[in-house]
PyMOL commands that place a pseudoatom at each C-alpha (Angstrom):
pseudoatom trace, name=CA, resn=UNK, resi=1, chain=A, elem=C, hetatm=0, pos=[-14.208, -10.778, 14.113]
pseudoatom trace, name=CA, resn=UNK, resi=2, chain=A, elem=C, hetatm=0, pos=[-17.227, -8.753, 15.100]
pseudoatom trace, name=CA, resn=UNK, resi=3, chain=A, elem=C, hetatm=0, pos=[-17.504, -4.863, 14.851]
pseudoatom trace, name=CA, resn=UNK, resi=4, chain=A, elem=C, hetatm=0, pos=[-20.199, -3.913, 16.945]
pseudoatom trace, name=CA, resn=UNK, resi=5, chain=A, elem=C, hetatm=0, pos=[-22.477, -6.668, 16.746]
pseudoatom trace, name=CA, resn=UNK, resi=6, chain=A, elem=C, hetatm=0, pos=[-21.965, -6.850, 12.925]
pseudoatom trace, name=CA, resn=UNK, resi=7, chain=A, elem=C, hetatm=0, pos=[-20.031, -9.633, 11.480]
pseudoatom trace, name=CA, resn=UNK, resi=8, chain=A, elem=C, hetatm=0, pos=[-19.002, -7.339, 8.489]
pseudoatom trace, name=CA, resn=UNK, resi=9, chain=A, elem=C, hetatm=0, pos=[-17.587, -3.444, 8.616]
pseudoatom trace, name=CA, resn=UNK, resi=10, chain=A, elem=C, hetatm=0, pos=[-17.711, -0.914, 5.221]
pseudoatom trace, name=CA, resn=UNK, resi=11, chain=A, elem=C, hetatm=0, pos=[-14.674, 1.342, 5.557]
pseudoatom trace, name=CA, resn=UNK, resi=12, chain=A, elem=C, hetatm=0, pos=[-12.153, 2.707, 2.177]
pseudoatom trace, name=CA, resn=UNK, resi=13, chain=A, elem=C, hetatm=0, pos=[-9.467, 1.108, 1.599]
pseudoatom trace, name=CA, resn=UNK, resi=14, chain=A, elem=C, hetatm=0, pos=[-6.709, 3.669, 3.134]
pseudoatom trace, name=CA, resn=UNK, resi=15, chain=A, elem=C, hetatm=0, pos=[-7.899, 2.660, 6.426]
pseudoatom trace, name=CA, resn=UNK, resi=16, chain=A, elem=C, hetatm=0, pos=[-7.593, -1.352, 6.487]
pseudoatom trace, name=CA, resn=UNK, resi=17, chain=A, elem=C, hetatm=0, pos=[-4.003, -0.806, 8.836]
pseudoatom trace, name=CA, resn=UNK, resi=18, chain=A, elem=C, hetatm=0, pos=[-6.547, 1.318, 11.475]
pseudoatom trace, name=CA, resn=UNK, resi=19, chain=A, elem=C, hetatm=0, pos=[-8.992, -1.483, 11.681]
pseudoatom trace, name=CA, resn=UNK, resi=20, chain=A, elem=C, hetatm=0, pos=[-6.421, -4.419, 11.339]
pseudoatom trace, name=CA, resn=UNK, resi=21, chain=A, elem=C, hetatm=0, pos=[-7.333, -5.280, 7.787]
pseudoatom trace, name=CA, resn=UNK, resi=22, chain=A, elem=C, hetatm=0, pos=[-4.485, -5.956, 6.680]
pseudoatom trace, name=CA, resn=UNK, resi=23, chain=A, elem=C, hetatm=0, pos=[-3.722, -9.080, 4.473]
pseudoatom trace, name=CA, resn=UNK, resi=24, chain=A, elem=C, hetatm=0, pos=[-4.551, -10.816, 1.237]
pseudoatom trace, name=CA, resn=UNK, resi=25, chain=A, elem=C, hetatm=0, pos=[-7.977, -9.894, 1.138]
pseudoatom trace, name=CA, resn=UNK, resi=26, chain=A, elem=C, hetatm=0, pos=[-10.752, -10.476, -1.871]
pseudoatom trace, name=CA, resn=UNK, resi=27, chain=A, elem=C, hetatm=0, pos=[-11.478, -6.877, -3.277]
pseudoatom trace, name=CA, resn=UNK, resi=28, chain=A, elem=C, hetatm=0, pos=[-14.757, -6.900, -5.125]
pseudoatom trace, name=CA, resn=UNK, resi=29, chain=A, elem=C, hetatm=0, pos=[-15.590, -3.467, -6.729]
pseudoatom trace, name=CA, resn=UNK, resi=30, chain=A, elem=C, hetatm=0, pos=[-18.354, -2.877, -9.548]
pseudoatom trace, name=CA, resn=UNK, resi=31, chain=A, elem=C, hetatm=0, pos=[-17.363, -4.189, -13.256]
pseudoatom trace, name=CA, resn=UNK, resi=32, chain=A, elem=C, hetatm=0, pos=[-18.515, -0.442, -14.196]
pseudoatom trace, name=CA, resn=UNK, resi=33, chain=A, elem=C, hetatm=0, pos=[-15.896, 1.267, -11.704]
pseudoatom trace, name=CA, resn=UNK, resi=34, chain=A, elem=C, hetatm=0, pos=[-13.079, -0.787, -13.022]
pseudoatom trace, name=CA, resn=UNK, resi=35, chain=A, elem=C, hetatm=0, pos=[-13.844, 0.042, -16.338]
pseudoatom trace, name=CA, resn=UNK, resi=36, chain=A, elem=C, hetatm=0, pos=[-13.811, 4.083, -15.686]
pseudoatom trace, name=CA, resn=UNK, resi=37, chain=A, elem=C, hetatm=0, pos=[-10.522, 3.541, -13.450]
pseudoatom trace, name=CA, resn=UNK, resi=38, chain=A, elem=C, hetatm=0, pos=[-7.976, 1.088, -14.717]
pseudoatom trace, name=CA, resn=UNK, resi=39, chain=A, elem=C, hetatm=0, pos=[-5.043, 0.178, -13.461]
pseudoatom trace, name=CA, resn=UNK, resi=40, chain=A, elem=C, hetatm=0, pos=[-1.998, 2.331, -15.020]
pseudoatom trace, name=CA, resn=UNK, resi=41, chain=A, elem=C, hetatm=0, pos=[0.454, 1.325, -17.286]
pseudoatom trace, name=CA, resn=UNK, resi=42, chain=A, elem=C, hetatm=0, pos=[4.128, 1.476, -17.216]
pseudoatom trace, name=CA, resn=UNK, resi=43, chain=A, elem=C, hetatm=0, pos=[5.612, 0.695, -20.430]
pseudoatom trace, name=CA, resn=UNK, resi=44, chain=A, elem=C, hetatm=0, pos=[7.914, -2.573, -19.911]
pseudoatom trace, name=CA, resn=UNK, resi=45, chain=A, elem=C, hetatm=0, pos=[6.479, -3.503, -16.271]
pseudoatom trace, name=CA, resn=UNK, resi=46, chain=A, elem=C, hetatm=0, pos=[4.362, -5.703, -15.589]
pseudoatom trace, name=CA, resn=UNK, resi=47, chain=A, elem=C, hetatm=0, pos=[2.799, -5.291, -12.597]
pseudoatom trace, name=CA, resn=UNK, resi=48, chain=A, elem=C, hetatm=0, pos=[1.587, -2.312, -10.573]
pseudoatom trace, name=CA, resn=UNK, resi=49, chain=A, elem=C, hetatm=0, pos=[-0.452, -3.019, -7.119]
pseudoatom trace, name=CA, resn=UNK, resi=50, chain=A, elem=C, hetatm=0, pos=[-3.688, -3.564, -6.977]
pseudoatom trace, name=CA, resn=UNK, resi=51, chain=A, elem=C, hetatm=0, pos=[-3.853, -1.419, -3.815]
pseudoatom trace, name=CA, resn=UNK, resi=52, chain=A, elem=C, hetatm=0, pos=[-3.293, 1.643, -6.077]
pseudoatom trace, name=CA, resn=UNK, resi=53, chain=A, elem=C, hetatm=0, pos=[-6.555, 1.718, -7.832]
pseudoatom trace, name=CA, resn=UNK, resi=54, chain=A, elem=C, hetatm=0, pos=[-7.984, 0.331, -4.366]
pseudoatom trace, name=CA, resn=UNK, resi=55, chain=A, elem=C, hetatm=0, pos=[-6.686, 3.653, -2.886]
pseudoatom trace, name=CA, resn=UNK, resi=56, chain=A, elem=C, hetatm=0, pos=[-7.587, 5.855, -5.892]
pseudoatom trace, name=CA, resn=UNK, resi=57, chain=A, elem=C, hetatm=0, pos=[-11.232, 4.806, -5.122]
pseudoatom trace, name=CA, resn=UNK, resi=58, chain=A, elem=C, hetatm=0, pos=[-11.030, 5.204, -1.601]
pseudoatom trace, name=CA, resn=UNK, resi=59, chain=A, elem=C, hetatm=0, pos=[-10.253, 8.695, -2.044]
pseudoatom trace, name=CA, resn=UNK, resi=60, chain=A, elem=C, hetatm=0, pos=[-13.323, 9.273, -3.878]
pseudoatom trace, name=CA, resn=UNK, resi=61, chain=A, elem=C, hetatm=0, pos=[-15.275, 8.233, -1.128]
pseudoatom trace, name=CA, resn=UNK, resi=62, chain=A, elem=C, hetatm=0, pos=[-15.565, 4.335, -2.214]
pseudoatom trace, name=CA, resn=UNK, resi=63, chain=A, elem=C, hetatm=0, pos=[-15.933, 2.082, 0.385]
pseudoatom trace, name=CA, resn=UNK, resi=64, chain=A, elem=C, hetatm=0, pos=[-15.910, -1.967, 0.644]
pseudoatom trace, name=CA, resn=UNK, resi=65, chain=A, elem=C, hetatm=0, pos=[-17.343, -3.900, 2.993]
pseudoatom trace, name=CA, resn=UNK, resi=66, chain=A, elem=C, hetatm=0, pos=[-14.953, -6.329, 4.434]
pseudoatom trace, name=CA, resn=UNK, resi=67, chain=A, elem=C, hetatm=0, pos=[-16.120, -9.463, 6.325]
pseudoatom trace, name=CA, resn=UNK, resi=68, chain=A, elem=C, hetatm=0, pos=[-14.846, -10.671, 9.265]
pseudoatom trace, name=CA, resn=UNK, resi=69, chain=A, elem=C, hetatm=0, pos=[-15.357, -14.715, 8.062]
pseudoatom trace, name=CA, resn=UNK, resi=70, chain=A, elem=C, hetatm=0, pos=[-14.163, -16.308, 5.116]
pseudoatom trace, name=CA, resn=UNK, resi=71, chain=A, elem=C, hetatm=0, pos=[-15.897, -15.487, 1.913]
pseudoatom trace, name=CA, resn=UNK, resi=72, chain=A, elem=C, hetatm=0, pos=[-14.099, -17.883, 0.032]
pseudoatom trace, name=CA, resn=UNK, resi=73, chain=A, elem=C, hetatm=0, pos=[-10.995, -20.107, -0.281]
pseudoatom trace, name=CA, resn=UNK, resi=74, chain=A, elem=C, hetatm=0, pos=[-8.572, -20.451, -3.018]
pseudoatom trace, name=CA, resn=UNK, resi=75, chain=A, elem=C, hetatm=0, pos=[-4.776, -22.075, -3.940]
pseudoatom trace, name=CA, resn=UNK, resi=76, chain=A, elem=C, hetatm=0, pos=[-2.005, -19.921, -4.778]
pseudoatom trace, name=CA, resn=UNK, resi=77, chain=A, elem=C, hetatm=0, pos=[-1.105, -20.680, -8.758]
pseudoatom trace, name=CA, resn=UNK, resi=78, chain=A, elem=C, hetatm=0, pos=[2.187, -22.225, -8.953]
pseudoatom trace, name=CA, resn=UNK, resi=79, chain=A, elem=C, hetatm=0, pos=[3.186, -19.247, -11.788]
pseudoatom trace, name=CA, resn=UNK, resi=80, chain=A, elem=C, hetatm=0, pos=[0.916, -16.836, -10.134]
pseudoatom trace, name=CA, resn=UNK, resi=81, chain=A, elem=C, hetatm=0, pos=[2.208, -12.830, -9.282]
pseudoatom trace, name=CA, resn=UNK, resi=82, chain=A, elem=C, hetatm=0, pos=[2.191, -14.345, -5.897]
pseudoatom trace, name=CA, resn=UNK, resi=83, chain=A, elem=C, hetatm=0, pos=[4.808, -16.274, -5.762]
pseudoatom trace, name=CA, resn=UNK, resi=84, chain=A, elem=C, hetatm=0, pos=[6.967, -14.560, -8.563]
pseudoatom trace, name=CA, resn=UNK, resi=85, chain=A, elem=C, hetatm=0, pos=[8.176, -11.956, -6.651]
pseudoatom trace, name=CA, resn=UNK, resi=86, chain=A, elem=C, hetatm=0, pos=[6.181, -9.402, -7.945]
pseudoatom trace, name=CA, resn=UNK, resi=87, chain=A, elem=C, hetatm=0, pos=[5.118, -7.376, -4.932]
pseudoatom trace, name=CA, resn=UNK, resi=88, chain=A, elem=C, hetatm=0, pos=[8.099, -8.302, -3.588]
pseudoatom trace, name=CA, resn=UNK, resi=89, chain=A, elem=C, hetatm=0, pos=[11.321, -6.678, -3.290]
pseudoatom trace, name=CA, resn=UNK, resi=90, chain=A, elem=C, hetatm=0, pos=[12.430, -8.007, -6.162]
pseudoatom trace, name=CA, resn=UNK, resi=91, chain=A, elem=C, hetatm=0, pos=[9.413, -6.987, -8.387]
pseudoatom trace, name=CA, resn=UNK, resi=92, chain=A, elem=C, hetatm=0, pos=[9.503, -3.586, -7.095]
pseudoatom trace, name=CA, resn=UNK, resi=93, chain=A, elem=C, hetatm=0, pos=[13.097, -2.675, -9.029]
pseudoatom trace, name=CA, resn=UNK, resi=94, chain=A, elem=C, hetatm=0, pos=[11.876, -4.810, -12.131]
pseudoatom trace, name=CA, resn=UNK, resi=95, chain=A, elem=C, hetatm=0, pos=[8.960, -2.429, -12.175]
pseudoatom trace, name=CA, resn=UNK, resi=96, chain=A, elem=C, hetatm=0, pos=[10.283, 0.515, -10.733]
pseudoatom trace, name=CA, resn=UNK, resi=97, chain=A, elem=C, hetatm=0, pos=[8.053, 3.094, -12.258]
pseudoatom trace, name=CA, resn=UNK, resi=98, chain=A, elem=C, hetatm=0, pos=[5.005, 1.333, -11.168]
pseudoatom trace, name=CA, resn=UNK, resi=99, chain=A, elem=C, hetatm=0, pos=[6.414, 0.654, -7.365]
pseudoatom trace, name=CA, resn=UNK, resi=100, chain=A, elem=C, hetatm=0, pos=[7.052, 4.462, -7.069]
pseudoatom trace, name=CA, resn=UNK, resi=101, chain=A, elem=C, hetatm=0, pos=[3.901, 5.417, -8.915]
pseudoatom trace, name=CA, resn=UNK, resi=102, chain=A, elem=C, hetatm=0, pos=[2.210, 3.418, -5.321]
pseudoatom trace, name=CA, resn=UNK, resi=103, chain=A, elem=C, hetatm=0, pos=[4.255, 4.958, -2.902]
pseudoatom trace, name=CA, resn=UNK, resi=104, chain=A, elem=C, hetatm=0, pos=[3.945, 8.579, -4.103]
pseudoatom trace, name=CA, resn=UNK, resi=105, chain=A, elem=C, hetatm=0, pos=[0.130, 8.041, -3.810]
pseudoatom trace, name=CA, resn=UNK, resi=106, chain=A, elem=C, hetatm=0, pos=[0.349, 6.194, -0.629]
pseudoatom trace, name=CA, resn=UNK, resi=107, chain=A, elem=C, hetatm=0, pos=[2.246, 9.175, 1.049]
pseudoatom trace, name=CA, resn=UNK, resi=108, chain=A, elem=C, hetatm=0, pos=[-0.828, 11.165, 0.270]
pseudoatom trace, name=CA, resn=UNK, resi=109, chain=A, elem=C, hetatm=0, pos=[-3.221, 9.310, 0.693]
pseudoatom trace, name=CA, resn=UNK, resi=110, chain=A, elem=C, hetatm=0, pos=[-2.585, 7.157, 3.582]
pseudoatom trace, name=CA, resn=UNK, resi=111, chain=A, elem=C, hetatm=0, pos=[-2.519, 8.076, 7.055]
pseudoatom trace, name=CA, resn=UNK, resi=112, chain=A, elem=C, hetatm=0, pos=[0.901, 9.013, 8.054]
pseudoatom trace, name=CA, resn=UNK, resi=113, chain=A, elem=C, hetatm=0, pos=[1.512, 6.002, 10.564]
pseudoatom trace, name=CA, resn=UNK, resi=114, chain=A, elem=C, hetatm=0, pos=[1.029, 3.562, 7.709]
pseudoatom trace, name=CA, resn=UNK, resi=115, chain=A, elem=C, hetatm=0, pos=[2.364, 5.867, 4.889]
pseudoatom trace, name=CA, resn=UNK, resi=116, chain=A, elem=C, hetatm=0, pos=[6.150, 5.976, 6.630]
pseudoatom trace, name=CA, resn=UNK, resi=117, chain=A, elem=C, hetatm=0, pos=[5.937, 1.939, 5.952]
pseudoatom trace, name=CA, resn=UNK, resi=118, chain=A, elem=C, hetatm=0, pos=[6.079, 2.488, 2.186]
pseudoatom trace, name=CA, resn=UNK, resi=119, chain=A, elem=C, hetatm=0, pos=[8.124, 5.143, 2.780]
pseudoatom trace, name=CA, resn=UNK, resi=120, chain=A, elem=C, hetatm=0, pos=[10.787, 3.497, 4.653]
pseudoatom trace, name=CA, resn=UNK, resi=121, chain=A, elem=C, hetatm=0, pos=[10.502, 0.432, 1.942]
pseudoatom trace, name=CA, resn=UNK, resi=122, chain=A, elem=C, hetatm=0, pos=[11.063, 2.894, -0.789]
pseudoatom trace, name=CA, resn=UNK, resi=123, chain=A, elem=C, hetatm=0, pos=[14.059, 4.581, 1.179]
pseudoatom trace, name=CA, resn=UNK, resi=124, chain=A, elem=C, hetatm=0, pos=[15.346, 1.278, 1.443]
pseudoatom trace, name=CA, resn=UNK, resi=125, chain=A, elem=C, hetatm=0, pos=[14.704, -0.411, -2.090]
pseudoatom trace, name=CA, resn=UNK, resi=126, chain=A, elem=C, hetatm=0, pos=[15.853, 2.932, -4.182]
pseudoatom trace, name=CA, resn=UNK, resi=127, chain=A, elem=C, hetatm=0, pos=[19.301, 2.735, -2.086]
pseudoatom trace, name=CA, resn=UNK, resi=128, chain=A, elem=C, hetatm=0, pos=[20.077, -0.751, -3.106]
pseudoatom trace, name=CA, resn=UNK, resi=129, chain=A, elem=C, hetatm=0, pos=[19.606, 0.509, -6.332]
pseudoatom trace, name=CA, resn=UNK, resi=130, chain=A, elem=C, hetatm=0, pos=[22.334, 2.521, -6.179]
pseudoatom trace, name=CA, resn=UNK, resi=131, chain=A, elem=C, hetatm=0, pos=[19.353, 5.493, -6.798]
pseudoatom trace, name=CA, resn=UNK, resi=132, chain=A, elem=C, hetatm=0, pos=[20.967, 9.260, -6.016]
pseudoatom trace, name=CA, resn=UNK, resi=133, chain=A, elem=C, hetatm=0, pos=[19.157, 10.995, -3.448]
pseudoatom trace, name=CA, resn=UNK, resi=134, chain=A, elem=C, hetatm=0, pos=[17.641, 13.329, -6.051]
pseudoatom trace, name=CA, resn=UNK, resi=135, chain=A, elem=C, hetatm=0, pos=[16.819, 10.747, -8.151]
pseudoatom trace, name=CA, resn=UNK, resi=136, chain=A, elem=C, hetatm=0, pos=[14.946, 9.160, -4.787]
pseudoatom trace, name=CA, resn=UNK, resi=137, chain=A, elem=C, hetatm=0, pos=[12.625, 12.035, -4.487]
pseudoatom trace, name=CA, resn=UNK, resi=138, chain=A, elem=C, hetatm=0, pos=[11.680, 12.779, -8.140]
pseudoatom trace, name=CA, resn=UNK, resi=139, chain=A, elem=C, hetatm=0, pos=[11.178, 9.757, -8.770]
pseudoatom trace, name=CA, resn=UNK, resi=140, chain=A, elem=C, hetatm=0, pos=[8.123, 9.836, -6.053]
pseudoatom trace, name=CA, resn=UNK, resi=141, chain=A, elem=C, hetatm=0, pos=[7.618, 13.704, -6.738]
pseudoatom trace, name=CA, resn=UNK, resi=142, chain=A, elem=C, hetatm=0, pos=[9.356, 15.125, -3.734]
pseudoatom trace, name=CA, resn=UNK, resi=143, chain=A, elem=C, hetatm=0, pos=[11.711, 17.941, -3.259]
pseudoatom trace, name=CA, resn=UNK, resi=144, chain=A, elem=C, hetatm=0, pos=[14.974, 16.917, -1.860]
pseudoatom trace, name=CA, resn=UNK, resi=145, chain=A, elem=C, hetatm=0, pos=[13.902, 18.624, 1.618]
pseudoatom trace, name=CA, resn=UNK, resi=146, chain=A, elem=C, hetatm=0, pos=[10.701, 17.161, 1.865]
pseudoatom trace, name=CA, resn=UNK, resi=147, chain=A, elem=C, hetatm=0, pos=[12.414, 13.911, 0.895]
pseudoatom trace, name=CA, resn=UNK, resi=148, chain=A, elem=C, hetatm=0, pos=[14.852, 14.649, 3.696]
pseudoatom trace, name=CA, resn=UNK, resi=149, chain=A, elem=C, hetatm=0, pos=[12.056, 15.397, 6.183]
pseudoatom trace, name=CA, resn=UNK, resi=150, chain=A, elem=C, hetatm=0, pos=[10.036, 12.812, 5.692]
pseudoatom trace, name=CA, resn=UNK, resi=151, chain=A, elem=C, hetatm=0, pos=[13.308, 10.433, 6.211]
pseudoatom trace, name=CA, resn=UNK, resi=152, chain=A, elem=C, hetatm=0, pos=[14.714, 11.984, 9.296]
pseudoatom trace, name=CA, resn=UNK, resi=153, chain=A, elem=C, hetatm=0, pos=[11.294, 13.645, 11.040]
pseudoatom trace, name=CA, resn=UNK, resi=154, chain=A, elem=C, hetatm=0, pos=[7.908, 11.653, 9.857]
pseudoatom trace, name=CA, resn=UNK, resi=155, chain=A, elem=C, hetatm=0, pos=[9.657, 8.326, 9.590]
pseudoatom trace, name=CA, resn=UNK, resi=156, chain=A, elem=C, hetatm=0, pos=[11.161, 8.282, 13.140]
pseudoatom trace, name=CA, resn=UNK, resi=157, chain=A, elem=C, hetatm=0, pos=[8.089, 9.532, 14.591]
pseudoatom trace, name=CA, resn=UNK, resi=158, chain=A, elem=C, hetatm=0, pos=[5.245, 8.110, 13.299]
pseudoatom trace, name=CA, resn=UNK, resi=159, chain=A, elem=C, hetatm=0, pos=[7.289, 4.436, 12.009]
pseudoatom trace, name=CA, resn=UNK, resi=160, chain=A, elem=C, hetatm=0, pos=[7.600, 4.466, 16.195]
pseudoatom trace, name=CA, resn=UNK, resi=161, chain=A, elem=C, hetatm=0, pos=[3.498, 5.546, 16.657]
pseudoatom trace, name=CA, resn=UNK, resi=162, chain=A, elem=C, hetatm=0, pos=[3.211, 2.820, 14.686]
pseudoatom trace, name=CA, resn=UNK, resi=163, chain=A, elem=C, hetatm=0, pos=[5.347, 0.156, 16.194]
pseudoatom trace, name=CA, resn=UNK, resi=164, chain=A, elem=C, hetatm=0, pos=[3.746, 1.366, 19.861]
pseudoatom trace, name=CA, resn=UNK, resi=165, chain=A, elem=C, hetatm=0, pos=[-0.092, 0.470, 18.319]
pseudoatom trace, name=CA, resn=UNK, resi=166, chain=A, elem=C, hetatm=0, pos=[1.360, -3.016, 17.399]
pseudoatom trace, name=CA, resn=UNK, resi=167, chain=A, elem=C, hetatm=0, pos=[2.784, -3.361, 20.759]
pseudoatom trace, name=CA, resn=UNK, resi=168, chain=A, elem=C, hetatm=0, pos=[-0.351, -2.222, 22.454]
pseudoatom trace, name=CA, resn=UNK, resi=169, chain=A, elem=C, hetatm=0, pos=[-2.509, -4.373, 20.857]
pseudoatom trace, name=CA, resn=UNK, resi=170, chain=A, elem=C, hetatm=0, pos=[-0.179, -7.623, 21.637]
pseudoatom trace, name=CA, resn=UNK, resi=171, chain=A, elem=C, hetatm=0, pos=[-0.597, -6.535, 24.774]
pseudoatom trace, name=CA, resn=UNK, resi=172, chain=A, elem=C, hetatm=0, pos=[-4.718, -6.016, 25.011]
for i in range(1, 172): cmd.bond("trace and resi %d" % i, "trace and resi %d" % (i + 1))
show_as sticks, trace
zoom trace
């Protein structure tokens, strides 16, 4: 992959979806940036994405250069997050705070056409949950209206902006 002549692009994080970054990728940010941003902690979870202090550094203007060639290869561990489930559905109700903890940030600071995907995964992880719709929206800071709108006007819209750029570029 080749952006304009360049075999390598430097763009934040939040905007991998736009230029089809998406993936298991290798991050590499500064020891020192780590450091002043940690992950957060959610007492008994254990495991939060990685994409939310990806994100948190995006939005202050941190970008990483991405490659469009391998940079490395590696083996999945046997007992590695990977394959436990963690990012999985599963692993988002075992660490529930930490799952909505990423999608309340996402919805900000995503662009909406990606955002409605963690949206709609929320939605649809919290209701197997048996979560009450009020409980659905605190839990990610909403009101129950703005929850509600984002359901029944952002997610329709933009999940089907979205699912028109994936058809579009099957086709091209």
């Amino acid at each position: 992959m080749a952006w304009g002549g360049q075999n390598h692009i430097d763009v934040k994080n939040t905007d991998r979806y736009f230029y089809k970054l998406m993936g298991d990728k290798a991050e590499v940010y500064k020891t020192e940036l780590l450091r002043n941003y940690p992950f957060p902690e959610f007492e008994n979870e254990y495991f939060v994405t990685e994409r939310v202090c990806w994100d948190r550094l995006a939005k202050m203007g941190y970008r990483v250069r991405w490659y469009g060639c391998p940079i490395y290869l590696c083996e999945y561990q046997a007992a590695g997050l990977t394959n436990s489930g963690a990012n999985g559905w599963r692993g988002h109700i075992e660490n529930y705070r930490g799952y909505c903890y990423h999608v309340k940030n996402s919805l900000v600071q995503c662009r909406c056409y990606e955002a409605v995907t963690f949206f709609r995964e929320y939605h649809n992880t919290s209701a197997a949950m048996g979560k009450k719709w009020k409980e659905r929206a605190e839990a990610i800071e909403r009101t129950r209206v703005s929850y509600c709108f984002y359901l029944l006007v952002k997610l329709p819209i933009f999940y089907s902006i979205r699912m028109l750029v994936k058809l579009a570029r099957m086709l091209w």
